[in-house]
Each structure stands twice: as structure tokens, then as C-alpha cells.
C-alpha positions in Angstrom: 68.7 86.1 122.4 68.4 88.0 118.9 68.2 91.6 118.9 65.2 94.2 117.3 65.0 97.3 116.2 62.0 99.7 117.0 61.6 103.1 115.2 58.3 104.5 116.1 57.7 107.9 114.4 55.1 110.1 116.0 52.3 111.2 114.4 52.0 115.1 113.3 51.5 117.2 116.0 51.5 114.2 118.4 53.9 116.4 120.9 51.5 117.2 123.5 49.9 113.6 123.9 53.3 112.4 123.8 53.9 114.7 127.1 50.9 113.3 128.9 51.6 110.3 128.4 55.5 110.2 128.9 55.8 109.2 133.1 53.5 106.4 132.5 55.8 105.0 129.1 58.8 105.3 131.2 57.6 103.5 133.9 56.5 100.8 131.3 60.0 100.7 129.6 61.5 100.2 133.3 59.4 97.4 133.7 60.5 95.6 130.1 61.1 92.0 131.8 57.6 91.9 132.3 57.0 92.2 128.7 59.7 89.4 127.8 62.1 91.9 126.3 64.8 93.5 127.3 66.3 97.0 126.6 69.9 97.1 125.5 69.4 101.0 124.8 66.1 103.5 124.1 65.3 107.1 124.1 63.7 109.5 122.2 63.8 110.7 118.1 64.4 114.5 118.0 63.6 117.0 115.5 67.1 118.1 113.5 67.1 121.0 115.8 67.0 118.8 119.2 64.1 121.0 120.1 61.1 118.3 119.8 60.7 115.0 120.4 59.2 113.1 117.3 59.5 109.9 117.8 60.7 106.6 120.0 64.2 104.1 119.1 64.6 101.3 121.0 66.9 98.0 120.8 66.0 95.3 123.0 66.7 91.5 123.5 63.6 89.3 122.9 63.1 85.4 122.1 61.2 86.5 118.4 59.3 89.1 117.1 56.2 88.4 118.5 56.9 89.0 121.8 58.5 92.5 120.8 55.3 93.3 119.1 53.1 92.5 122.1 55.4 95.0 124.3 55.0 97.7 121.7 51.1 97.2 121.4 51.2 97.4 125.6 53.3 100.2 125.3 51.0 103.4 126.4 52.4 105.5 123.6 50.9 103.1 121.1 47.8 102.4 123.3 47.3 106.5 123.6 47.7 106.7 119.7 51.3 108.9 120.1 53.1 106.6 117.1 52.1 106.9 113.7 54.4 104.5 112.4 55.8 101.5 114.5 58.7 99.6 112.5 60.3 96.4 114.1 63.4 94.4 112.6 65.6 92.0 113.8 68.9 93.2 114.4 72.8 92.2 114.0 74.4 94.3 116.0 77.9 93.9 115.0 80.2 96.9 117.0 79.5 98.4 120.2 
């Protein structure tokens, strides 16, 4: 199964939605094979300081892109309107 990329970039001063919304995104990411994905590895973007979280970086397994963008748009960080930017590309992963 091919891998994607997701780099979701909050938007400005998203911090505080992000917060109230953060128990119910985790217990969506936990629940990936649901969604048709798989998470090989995700976590947070931090500000250069490691003091904020700005953002979301996820790789998963999935059969094609569509079915990755489906799980972002169910995601309740996008739903709640916490990602500005949502980028998804296939990915070679080629060490590690």
C-alpha cells in the first residue's frame, strides 16, 4: 500500500480551537482503520521554539489519495476549521 504525506498548517491564531478540539482528533487518529488509512507515524508541527503547536504531519498507508483525503475532510481539526492549509502527496519513503 503506497504511502502520503499530510502537512496541515494551522491557521493564524488557530491555537485555542486547536485545544478544544484536540481529545476528539486524537480519538479520530486512533481510530484510522476506519477511515481506510493507516498511520505509520503523526504528531504535531511546533513553532521553532517548541512552545506552540502550529500545525498537523502525518504519514499513513492508504490504497490512493482519495481515501486519504476523505479521512482528512472527517478529521475534526479540518471539520472545526483548525487547518489553514491541508497538503497531501504520495510518498517514497526510502530509509527508516
Amino acid at each position: 500500500m503506497p504511502h502520503f504525506a499530510i502537512h496541515a498548517l494551522d491557521k493564524p491564531d488557530a491555537l485555542s480551537l486547536r485545544l478544544e478540539h484536540y481529545a476528539d482528533h486524537r480519538a479520530f487518529v486512533e481510530a484510522e482503520a476506519s477511515h481506510g488509512v493507516a498511520v505509520v507515524f503523526s504528531g504535531p508541527l511546533q513553532s521553532d521554539d517548541g512552545e506552540v503547536m502550529v500545525g498537523s504531519l502525518f504519514i499513513v498507508d492508504a490504497p490512493d489519495r482519495d481515501t486519504v483525503q476523505r479521512f482528512i475532510e472527517a478529521d475534526p481539526f479540518q471539520r472545526a476549521g483548525v487547518w489553514g492549509v491541508v497538503q497531501i502527496n504520495r510518498f517514497h519513503k526510502r530509509k527508516g
